[in-house]
C-alpha positions in Angstrom: 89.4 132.2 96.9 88.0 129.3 94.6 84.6 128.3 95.4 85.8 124.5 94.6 88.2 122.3 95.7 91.0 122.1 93.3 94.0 119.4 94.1 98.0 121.1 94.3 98.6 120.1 90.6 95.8 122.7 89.3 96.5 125.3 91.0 99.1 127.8 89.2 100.8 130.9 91.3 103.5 133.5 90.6 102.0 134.9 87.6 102.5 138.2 85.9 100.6 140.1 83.0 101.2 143.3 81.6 98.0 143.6 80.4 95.9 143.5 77.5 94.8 140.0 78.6 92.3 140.4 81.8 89.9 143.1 83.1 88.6 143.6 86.9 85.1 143.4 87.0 84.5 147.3 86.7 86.0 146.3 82.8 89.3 147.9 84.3 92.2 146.5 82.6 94.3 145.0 84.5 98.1 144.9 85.1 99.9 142.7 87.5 100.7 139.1 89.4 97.8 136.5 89.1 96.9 132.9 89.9 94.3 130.5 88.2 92.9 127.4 89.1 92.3 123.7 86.5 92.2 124.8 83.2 92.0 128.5 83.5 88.3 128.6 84.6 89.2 130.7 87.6 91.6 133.2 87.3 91.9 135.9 90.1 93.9 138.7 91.2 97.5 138.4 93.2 99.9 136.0 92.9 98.7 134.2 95.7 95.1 133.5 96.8 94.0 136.0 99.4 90.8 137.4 101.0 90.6 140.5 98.9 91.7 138.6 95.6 89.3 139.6 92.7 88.0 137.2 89.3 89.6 138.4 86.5 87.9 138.2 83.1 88.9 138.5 79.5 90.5 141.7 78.5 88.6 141.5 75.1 85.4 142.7 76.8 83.1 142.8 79.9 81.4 139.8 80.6 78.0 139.7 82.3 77.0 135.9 81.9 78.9 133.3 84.0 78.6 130.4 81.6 80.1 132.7 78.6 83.1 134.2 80.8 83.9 130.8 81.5 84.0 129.8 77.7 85.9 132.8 76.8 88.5 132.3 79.3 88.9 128.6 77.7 89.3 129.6 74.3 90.6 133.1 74.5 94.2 132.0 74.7 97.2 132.4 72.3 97.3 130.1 70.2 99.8 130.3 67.9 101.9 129.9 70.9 100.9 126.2 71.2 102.4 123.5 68.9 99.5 121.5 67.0 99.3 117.5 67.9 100.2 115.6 65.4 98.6 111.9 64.8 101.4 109.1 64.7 101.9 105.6 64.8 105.4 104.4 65.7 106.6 101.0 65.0 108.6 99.1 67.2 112.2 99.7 67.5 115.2 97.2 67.4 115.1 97.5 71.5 111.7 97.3 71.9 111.6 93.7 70.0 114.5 92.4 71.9 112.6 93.6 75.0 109.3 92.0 73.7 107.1 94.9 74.9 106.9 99.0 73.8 105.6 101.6 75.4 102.7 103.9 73.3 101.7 106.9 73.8 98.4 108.6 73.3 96.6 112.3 73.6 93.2 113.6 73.8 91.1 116.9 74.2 90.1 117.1 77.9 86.5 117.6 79.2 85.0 116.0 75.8 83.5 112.6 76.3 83.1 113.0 72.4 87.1 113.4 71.3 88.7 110.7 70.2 92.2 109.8 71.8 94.9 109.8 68.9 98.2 108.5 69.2 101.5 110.4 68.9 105.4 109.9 69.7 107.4 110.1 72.8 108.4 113.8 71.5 105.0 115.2 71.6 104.3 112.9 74.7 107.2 115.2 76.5 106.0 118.4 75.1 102.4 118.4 76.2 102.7 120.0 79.5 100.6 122.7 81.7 102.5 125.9 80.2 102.1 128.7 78.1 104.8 128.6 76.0 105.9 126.7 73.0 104.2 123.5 73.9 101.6 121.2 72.9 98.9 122.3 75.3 98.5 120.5 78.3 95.5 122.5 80.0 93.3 121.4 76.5 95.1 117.6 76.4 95.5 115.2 78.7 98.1 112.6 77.8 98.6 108.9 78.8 101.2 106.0 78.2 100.8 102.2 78.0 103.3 99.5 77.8 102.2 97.3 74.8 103.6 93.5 75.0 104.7 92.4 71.3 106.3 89.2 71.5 105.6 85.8 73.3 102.6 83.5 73.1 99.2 84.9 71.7 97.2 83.7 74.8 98.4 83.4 78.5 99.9 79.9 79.6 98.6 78.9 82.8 100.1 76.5 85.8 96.5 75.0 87.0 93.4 73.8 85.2 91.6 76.7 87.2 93.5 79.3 85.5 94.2 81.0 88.5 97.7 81.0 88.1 99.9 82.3 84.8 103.0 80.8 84.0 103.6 83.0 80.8 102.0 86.3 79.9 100.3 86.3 76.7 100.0 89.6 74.1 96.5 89.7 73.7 95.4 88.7 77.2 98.0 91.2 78.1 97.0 94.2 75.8 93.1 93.8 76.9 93.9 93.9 80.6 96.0 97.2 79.6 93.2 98.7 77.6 90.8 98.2 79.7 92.6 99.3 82.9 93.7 102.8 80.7 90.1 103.2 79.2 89.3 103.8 82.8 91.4 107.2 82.6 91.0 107.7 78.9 87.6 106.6 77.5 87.3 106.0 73.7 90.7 104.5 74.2 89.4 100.8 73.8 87.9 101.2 70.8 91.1 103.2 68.9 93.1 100.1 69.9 91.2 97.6 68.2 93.8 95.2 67.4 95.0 93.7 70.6 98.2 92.3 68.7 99.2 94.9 66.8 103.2 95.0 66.0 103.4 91.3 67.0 103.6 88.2 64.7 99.9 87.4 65.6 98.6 90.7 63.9 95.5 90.3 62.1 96.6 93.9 60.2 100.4 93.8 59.5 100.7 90.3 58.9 103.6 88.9 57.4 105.2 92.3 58.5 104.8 92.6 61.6 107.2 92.6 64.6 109.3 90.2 65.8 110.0 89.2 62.0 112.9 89.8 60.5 113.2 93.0 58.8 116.2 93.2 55.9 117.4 95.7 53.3 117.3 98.6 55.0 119.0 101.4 54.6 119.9 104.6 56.5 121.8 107.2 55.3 123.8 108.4 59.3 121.2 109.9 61.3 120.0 106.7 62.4 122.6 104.6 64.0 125.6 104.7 65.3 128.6 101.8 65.0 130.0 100.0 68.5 132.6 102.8 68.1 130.1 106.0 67.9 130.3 107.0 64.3 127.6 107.4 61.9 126.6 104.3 60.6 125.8 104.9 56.6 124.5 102.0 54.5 122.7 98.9 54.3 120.8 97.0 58.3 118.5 94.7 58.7 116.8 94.1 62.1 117.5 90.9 63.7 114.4 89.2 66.1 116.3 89.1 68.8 119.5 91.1 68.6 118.0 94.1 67.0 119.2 96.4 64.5 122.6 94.9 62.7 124.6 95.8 59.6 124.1 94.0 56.3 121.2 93.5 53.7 120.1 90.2 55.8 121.4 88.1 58.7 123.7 85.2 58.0 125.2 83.2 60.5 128.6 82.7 58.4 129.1 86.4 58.5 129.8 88.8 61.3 127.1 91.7 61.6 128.2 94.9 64.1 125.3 95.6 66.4 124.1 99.1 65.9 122.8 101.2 68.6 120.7 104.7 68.4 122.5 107.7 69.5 121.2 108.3 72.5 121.9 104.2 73.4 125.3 104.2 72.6 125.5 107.9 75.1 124.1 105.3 77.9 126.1 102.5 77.3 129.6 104.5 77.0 128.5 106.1 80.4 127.9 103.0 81.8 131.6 101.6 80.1 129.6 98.4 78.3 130.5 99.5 75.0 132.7 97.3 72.7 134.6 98.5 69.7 134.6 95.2 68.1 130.9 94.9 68.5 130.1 92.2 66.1 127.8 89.4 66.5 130.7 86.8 66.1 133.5 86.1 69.4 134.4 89.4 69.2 131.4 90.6 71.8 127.5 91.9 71.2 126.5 88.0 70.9 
């Protein structure tokens, strides 16, 4: 049995090897179910934990020295079975700015106070996960998400002279109370998000580009939106402050612009029945 206390969601059961990966202690190697504990510091014999289980170690060779069986087991895994983290910074989308907040996701090596935290998308976000398989690893990464405010007042609006009580929520007072609560499960997280107003208009960065501005002559050439009726959208959008993404170079109030949706949107809102054919920006619906 482990010699530590480890909570339900480290402990792993129901394994199976067919060897060439651990040895008994005699250097035997070793064929058949397994469980591990946290990051595969502990692995031991069965599938289950039981009186007579045994600590496995690396198939590789005999280890006599604790400390070096336990680094071994930590690095002696696959892999090119893992997908490599890749560092990115997504901008706002035509929801998120109509929503006034987005939600950020971030990744860092576990059990380094040293490793920076990095930020990457909501794919990677889904893919780092406790497995063995084609993933971004999630015993070496631990992985967070934040919801980001863009949009309203720079600094919180308050009811009383005391400033006890907020009437509106402002982005920067916002994004440090989010930092700092995170940093608490993620250090070196406050200091990677510098710039508590990034993708808003008050961004000391992005400037005169930043969100909640209107974007214009964009293009996309179909695999980016879809019309109110579900097909491809090819050609010319611009992203409206409020009502997101829309067709056309630039927004004009003389001149209908159809909403456009992402893929997956337009999936939710036909399931839901709230999707309108017409779906222009003029009496015809999507005002």
């Amino acid at each position: 049995m482990a010699s530590r206390y480890y909570p339900p969601s480290q402990r792993f059961y129901g394994k199976y090897t067919i060897g060439k990966l651990f040895s008994l202690p005699n250097g035997t190697e070793y064929i058949g179910p397994y469980h591990f504990f946290g990051a595969q510091e502990l692995v031991m014999t069965g599938a289950y934990p039981r009186d007579d289980s045994q600590v496995l170690m690396p198939y590789k060779k005999q280890i006599e020295h604790i400390d070096i069986f336990v680094y071994d087991k930590l690095t002696q895994l696959n892999l090119k079975e893992f997908k490599s983290a890749k560092a990115k910074r997504p901008n706002p989308g035509p929801n998120d700015i109509s929503n006034g907040y987005m939600l950020r996701y971030f990744i860092k090596l576990r059990n380094d106070d040293t490793s920076v935290p990095f930020e990457i998308d909501l794919k990677q976000y889904e893919d780092c996960i406790d497995d063995d398989a084609n993933n971004i690893d999630g015993f070496r990464f631990q992985k967070i998400s934040l919801r980001w405010k863009i949009s309203g007042p720079r600094y919180d609006i308050y009811l009383d002279q005391e400033k006890k009580q907020i009437k509106t929520y402002g982005v920067e007072d916002t994004n440090r109370r989010t930092v700092f609560q995170k940093n608490m499960k993620m250090g070196g997280l406050i200091n990677v998000l510098g710039d508590l107003t990034e993708h808003s208009t008050y961004s000391q960065i992005k400037g005169e580009s930043a969100a909640g501005m209107q974007t214009t002559n964009l293009h996309t050439d179909g695999d980016g939106f879809v019309l109110p009726s579900g097909m491809p959208y090819i050609g010319y959008y611009h992203i409206h402050p409020t009502k997101g993404a829309m067709t056309g170079k630039r927004h004009s109030d003389k001149i209908p612009h159809n909403k456009l949706m992402t893929a997956h949107e337009f999936a939710i809102a036909s399931a839901h029945g709230v999707v309108d054919e017409k779906g222009s920006d003029g009496n015809s619906g999507y005002n």
